[in-house]
SENUTOR-877171 format. One line per 8 residues: number of its first residue (from 1); their letters; for each residue x, y, z of C-alpha. Coordinates in pm, 1 decimal, always signed. Example, Ala and Ser with C-alpha at 12.3 -4.5 7.8 and 13.67 -1.06 7.14 Angstrom:
SENUTOR-877171
1) AS) +1230.0,-450.0,+780.0 | +1367.0,-106.0,+714.0
end
This chain:
SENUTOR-877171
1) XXXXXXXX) +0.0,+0.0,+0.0 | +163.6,+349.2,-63.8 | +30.2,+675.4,-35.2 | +1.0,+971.0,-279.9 | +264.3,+1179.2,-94.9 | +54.2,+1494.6,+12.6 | +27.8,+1657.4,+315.9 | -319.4,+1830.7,+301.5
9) XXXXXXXX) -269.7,+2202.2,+355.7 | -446.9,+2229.5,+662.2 | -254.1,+1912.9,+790.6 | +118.2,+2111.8,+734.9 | +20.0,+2384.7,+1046.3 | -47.4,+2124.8,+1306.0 | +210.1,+1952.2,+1565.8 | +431.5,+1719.9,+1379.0
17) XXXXXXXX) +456.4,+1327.3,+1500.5 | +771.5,+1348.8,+1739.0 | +888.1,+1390.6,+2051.7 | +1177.0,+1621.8,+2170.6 | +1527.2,+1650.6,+2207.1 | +1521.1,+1650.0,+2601.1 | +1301.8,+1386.8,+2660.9 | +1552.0,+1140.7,+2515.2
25) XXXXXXXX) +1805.0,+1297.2,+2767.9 | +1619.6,+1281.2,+3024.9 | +1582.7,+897.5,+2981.9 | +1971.6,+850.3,+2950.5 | +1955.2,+1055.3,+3279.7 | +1683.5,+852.6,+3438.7 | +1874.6,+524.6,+3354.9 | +2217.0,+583.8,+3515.2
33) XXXXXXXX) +2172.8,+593.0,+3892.6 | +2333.0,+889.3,+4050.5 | +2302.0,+1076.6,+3751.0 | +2170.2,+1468.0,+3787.2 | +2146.3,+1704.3,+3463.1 | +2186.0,+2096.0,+3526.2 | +1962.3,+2214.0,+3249.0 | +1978.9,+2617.1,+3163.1
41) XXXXXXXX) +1593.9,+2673.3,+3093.7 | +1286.4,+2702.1,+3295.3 | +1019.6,+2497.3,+3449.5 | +855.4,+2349.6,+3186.4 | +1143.1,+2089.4,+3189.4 | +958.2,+1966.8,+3510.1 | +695.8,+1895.2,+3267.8 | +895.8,+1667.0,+3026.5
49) XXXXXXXX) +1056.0,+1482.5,+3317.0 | +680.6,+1388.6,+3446.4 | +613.5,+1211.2,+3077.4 | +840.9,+996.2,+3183.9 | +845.2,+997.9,+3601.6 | +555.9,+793.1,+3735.4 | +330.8,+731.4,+3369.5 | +585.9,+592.1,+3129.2
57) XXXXXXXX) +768.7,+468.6,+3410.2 | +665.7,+340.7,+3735.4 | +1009.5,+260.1,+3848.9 | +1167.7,+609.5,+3727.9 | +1385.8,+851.6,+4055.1 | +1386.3,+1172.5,+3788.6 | +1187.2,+1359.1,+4029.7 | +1167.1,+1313.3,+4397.1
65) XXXXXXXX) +887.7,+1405.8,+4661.3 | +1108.7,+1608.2,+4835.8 | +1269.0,+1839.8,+4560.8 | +1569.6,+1659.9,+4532.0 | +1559.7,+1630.1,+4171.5 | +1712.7,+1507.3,+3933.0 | +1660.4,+1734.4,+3649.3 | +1768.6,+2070.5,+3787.6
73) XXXXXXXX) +1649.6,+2357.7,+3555.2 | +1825.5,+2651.4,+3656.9 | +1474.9,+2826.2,+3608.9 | +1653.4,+3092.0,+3293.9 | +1341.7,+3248.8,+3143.2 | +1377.4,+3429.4,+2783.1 | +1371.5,+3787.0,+2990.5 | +1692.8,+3683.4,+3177.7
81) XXXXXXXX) +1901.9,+3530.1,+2875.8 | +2059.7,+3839.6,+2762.0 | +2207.5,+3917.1,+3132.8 | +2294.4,+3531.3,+3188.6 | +2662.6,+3431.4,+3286.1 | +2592.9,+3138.5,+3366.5 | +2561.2,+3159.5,+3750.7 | +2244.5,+2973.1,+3796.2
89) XXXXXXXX) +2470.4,+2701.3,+3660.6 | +2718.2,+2762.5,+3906.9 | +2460.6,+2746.3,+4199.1 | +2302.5,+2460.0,+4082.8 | +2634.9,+2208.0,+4044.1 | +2756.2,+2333.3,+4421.9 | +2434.8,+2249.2,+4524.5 | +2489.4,+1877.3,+4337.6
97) XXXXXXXX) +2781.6,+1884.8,+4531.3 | +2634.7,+1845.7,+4911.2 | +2422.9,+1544.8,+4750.5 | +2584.8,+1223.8,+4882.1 | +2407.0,+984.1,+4622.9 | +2494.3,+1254.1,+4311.6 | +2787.3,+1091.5,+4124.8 | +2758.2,+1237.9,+3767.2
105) XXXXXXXX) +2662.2,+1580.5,+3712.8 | +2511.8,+1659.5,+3309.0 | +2518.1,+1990.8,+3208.5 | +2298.3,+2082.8,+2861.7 | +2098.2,+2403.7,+2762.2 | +1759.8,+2472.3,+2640.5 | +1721.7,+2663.5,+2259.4 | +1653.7,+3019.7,+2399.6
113) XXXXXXXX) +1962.8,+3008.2,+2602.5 | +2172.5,+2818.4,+2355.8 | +2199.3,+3127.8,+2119.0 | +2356.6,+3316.7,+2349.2 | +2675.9,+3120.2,+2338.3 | +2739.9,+3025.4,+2733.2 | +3054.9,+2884.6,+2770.3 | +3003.4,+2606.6,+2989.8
121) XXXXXXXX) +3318.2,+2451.2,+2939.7 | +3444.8,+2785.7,+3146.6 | +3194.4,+2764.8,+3393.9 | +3254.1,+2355.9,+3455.6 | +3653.4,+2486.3,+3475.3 | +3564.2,+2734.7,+3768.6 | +3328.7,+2488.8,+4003.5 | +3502.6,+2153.6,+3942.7
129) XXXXXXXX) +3783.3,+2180.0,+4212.3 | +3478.6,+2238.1,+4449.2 | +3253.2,+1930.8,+4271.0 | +3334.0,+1609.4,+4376.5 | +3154.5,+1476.7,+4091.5 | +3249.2,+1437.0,+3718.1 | +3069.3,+1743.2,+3531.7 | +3039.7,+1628.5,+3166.6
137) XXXXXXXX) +2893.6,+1911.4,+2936.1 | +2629.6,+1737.1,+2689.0 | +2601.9,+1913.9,+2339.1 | +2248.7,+2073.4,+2350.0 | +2109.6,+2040.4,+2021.4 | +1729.0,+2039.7,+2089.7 | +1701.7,+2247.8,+1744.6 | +1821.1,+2040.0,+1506.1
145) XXXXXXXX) +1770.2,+1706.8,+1695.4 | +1524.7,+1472.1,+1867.7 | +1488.1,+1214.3,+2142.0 | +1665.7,+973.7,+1969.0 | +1944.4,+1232.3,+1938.6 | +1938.0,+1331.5,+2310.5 | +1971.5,+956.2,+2407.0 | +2266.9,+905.8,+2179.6
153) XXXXXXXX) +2423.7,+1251.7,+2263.6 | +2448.9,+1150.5,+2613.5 | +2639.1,+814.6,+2518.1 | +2870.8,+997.0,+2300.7 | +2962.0,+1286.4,+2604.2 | +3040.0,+970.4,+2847.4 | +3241.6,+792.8,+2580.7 | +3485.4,+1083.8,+2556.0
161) XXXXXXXX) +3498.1,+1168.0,+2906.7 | +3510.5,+808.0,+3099.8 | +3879.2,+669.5,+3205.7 | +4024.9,+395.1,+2968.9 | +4294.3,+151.2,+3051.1 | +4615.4,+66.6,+2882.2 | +4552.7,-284.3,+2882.6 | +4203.0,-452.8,+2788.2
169) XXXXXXXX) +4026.3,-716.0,+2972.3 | +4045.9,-1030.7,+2702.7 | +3757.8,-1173.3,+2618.0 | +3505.6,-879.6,+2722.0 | +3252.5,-721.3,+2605.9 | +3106.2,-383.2,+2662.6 | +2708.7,-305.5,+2488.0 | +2721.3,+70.9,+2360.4
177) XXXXXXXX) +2353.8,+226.4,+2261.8 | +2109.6,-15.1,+2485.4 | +1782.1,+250.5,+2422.2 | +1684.8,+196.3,+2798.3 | +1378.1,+442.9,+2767.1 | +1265.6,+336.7,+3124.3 | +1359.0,+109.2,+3437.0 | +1115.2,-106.8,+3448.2
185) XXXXXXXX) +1069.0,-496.6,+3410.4 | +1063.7,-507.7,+3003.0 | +1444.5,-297.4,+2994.6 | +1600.2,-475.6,+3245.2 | +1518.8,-752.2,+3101.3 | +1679.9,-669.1,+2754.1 | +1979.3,-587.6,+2951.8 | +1986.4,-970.6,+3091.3
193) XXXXXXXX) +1848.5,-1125.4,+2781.8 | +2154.2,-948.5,+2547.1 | +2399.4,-1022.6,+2858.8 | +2300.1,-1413.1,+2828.5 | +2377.6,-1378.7,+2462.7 | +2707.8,-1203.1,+2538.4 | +2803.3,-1488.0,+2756.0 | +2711.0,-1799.3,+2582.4
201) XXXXXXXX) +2983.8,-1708.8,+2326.2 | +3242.2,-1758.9,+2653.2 | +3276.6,-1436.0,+2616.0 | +3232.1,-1146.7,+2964.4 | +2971.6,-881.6,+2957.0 | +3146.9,-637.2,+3082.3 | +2955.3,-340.1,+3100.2 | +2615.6,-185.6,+2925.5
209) XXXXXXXX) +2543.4,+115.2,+2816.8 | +2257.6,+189.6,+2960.7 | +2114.5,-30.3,+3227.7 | +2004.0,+151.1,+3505.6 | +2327.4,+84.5,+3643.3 | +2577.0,+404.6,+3834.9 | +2913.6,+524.1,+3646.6 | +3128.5,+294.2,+3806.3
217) XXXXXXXX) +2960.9,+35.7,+3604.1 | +2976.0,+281.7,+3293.0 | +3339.6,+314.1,+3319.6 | +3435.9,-71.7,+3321.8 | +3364.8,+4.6,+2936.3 | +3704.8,+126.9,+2908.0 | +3855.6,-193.2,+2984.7 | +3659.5,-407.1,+2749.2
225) XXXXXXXX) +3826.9,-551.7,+2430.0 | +3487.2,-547.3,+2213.2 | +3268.2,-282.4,+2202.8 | +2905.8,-439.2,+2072.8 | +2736.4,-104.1,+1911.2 | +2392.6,-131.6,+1892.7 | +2242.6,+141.5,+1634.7 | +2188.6,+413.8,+1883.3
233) XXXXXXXX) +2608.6,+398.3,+2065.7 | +2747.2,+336.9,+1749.0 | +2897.7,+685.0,+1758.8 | +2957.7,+643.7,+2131.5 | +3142.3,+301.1,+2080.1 | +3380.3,+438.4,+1771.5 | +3437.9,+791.6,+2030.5 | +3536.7,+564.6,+2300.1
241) XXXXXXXX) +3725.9,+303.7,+2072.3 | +3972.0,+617.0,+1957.3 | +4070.3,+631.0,+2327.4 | +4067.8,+270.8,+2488.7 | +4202.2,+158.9,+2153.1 | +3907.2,-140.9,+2173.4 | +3721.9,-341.1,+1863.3 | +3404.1,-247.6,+1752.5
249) XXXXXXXX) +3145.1,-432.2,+1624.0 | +2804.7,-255.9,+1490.4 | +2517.1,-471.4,+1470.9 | +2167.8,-406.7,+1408.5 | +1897.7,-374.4,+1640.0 | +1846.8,-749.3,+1772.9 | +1497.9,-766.3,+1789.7 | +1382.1,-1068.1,+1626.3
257) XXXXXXXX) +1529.0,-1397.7,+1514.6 | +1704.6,-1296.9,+1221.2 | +1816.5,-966.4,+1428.1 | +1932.6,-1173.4,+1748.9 | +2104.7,-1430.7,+1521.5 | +2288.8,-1183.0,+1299.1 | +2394.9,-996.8,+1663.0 | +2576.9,-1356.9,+1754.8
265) XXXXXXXX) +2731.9,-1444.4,+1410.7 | +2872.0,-1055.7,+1380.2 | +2997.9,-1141.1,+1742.7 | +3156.7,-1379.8,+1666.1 | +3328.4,-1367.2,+1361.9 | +3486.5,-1087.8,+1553.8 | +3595.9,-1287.4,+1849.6 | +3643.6,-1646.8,+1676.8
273) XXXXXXXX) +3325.5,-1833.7,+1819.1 | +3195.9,-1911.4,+1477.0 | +3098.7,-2285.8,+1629.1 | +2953.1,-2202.4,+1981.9 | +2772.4,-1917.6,+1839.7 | +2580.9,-2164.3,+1577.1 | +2574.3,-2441.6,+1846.5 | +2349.7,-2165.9,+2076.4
281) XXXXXXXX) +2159.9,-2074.8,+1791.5 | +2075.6,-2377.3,+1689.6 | +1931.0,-2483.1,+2047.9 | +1791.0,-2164.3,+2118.2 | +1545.2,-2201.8,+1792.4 | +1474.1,-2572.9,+1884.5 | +1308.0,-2398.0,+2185.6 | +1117.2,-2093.3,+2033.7
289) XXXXXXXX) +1007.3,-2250.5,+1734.1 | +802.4,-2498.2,+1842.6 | +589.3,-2259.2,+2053.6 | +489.8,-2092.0,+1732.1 | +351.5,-2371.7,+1602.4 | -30.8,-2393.6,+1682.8 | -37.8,-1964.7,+1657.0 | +79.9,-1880.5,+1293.2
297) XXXXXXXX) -187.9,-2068.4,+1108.4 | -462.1,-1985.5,+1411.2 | -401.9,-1662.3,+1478.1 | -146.6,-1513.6,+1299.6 | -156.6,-1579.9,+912.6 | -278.3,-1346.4,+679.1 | -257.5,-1077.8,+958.4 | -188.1,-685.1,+860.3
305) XXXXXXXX) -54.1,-445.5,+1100.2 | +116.4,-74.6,+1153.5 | +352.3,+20.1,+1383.6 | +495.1,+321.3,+1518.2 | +807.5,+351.0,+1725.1 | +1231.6,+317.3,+1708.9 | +1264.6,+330.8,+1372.5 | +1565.2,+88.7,+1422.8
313) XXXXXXXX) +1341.0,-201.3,+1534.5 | +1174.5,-141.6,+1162.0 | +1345.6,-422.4,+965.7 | +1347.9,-689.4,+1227.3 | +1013.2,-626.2,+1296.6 | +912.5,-672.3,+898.1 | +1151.2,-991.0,+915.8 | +985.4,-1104.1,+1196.6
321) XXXXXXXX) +672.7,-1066.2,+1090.8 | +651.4,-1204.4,+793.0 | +792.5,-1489.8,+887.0 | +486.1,-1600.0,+1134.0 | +296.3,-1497.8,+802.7 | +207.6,-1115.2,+896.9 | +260.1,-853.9,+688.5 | +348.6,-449.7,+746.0
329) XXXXXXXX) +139.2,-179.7,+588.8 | +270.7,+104.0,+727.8 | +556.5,+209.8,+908.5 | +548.7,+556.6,+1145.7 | +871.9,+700.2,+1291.4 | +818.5,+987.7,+1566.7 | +1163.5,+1131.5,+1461.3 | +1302.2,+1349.6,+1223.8
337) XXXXXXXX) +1615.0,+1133.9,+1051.0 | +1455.0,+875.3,+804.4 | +1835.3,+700.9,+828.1 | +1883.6,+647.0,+1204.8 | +2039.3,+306.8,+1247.2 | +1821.6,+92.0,+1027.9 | +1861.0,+73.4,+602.1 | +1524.0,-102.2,+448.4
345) XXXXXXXX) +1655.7,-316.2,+100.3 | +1357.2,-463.8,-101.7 | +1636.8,-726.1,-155.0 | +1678.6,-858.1,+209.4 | +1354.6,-766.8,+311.3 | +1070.8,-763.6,+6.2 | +851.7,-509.0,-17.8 | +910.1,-223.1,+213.2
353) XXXXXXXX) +581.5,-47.6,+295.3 | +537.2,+293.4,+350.0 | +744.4,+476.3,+574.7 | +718.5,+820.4,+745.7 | +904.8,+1021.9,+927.6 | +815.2,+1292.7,+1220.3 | +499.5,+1372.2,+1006.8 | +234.4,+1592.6,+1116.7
361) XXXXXXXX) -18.5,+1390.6,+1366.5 | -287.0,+1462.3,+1160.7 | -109.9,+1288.1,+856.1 | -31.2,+973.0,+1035.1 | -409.3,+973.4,+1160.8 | -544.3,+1001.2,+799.9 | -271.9,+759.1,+654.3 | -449.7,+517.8,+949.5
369) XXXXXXXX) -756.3,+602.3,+841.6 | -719.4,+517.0,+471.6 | -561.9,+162.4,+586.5 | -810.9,+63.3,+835.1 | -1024.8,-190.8,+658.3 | -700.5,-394.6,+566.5 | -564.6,-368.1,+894.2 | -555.1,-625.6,+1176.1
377) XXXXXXXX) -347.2,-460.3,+1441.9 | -184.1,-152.3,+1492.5 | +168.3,-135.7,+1724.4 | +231.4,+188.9,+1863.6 | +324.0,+419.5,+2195.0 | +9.7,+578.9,+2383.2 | +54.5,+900.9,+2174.1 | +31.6,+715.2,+1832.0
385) XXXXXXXX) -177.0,+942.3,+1611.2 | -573.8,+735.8,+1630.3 | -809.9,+704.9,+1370.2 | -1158.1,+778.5,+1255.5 | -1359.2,+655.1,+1586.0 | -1645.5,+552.1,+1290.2 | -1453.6,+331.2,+1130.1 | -1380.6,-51.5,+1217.6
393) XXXXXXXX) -1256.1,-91.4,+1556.9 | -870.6,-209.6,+1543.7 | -668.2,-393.9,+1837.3 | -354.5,-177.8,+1934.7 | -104.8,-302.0,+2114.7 | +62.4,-41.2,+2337.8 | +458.8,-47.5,+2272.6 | +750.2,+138.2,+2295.7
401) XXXXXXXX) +734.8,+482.8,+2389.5 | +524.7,+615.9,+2577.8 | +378.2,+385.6,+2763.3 | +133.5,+555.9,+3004.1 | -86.1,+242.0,+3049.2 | +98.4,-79.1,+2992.1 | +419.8,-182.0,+3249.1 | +629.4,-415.1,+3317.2
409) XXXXXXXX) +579.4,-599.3,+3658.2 | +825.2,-905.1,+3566.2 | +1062.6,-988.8,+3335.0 | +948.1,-944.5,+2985.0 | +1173.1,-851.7,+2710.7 | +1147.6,-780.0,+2342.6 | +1494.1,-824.2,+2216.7 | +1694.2,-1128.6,+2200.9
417) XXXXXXXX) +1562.1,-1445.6,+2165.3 | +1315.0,-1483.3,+2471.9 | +1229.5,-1090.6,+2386.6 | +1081.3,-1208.5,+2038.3 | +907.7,-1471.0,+2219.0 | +722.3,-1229.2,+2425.2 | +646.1,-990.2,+2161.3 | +472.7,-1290.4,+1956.7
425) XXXXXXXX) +283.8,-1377.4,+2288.7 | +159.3,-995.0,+2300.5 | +80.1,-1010.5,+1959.6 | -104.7,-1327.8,+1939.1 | -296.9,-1276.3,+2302.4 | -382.2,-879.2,+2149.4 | -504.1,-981.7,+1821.7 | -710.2,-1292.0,+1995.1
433) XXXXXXXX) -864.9,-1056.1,+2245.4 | -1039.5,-858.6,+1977.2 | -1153.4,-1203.4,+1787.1 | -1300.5,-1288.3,+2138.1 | -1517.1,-910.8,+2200.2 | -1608.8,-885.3,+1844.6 | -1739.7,-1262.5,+1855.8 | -1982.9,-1160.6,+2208.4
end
């Protein structure tokens, strides 16, 4: 199915489908314990901080009952940019200081005080000998980026500022660009799911970037002779390779089979496990597959579905997909870069349906709209763009970011091998749900 291209007139004035450059920061911030972010701007960053703080995630310590924070706006309205200096930002990071459980200190800038050039660098040179904490400057760049961009940019400010060793740890692997968008059940569990992986090739997962884990588990990176670089670290993992002088592998997102296996054969070819890595494969299918058995022709054939989210889960999601006889119609990206981490070939993975990026809402919603009598299921964050409420009722499954009414309670995954397992089960038990009320 494609679309004729147009964006209505009407449709180009309204909010476009994406989310900002701070909320991805704030997630990087929210997943490193001990981690507090000095932000020059006002109070509306409060604001951002609570999409993610107690709806997306239940489990998040951004903000705390009794004001100890951990995004710290210094409060810089527009009327008080042209007379800044920049000692809000001072007050703020001795503040940080007194805090026993601060152990990283982020410093980053809203657009309206960007343009006035403050020299943080400066600043960061006059506090630090009264910080005990590292104070690690984080490029702000909410103009010209997104969330995806803020995640990534805080990756790549660690990866040139964290110690490195002379001498690697053999046989150890670090995992650079983990998107940990909250600290709940479903990330953790990636991090232990891609950690099993790590170690059935004999090989030591050494550290992960991000896992809701503090620096000093950040900065065992330095040591490790493989850097795995997942699509959003895989300019963090080539910064910090430059400095610790470490291998790096890029891989694709492993979500799905074909993701997850191509993870472990990139792995390692690079490390020489070319036979354990098959042997792990091979009993790790002999497992899954089976339980697919009795769902693809039941429930799952001839099924068509959108989905909105990373756009680097996009092609093991259509590989996925198709292979339990599903099919795409429509992809929806709530970012601007139609590149980030993920390349769509007709050649590895047939016929690529239509894709759009950061569009306006009201776009997306007629797009929907146009698809909804072919479509089975739709995938999407609680913000996904709806359509016509006349139309035929379609199951959505609640994924990805944000989340306001779906957690995770216990371990449930969606990369790796037991995280494409669960994402079937969600599928399957969604889609079935709907056959069940429509049948009443």
């Amino acid at each position: 199915m494609t679309f004729d291209g147009l964006t209505f007139a009407h449709e180009r004035f309204d909010v476009p489908y994406r989310y900002p450059y701070h909320l991805g920061l704030f997630m990087a911030v929210n997943a490193i314990p001990g981690c507090y972010a000095v932000i020059d701007g006002p109070d509306c960053l409060y604001r951002k901080a609570e999409w993610i703080h107690g709806k997306h995630d239940l489990c998040s310590t951004l903000l705390d009952a009794g004001a100890r924070h951990r995004i710290v706006p210094t409060m810089m309205h527009s009327g008080e940019v042209i007379k800044s200096k920049g000692d809000a930002v001072q007050s703020r990071l001795r503040r940080l200081a007194q805090l026993p459980e601060a152990e990283l200190v982020l410093i980053n800038s809203m657009p309206h005080v960007q343009i006035i050039g403050t020299q943080y660098d400066k600043i960061i040179a006059e506090v630090e000998a009264e910080v005990p904490q590292p104070i690690i400057e984080v490029a702000s760049r909410a103009l010209e980026g997104d969330w995806l961009d803020g995640y990534a940019e805080v990756l790549n400010s660690l990866a040139g500022r964290i110690p490195v060793a002379r001498e690697h740890q053999p046989n150890s692997v670090a995992i650079i660009g983990l998107f940990m968008d909250r600290t709940e059940a479903d990330h953790l569990a990636n991090v232990a799911e891609l950690e099993r992986c790590v170690s059935a090739l004999g090989l030591e997962p050494r550290s992960t970037w991000l896992s809701n884990r503090p620096l000093a588990h950040l900065t065992r990176a330095g040591t490790a002779s493989i850097l795995l670089a997942l699509p959003h670290g895989r300019e963090a993992a080539e910064i910090l390779a430059k400095r610790s002088g470490a291998t790096v592998v890029p891989i694709e997102q492993p979500f799905g089979l074909r993701g997850t296996i191509r993870m472990l054969r990139a792995l390692a070819k690079a490390t020489g496990r070319e036979d354990r890595a098959e042997a792990f494969i091979d009993a790790e299918l002999r497992e899954l597959l089976p339980r697919f058995e009795w769902l693809v022709p039941s429930v799952l054939l001839g099924r068509n579905l959108a989905f909105s989210g990373d756009p680097t889960l996009f092609d093991g999601l259509l590989d996925g997909v198709r292979e339990l006889g599903m099919d795409v119609m429509y992809l929806i990206a709530p970012c601007r870069r139609p590149t980030f981490g993920c390349i769509l070939d007709e050649d590895v993975h047939g016929t690529i349906p239509q894709v759009t990026f950061a569009e306006p809402r009201t776009t997306v919603a007629r797009h929907l709209t146009e698809l909804n009598d072919g479509l089975d299921l739709t995938i999407g964050g609680t913000h996904t763009p709806g359509v016509d409420p006349r139309l035929k009722p379609v199951p959505r499954m609640e994924f990805g970011f944000p989340s306001f009414f779906t957690h995770a309670l216990h371990s449930s995954p969606f990369l790796g091998f037991h995280g494409w397992a669960w994402f079937v089960q969600t599928v399957a038990n969604t889609v079935m749900v709907e056959q069940r009320r429509s049948a009443i």
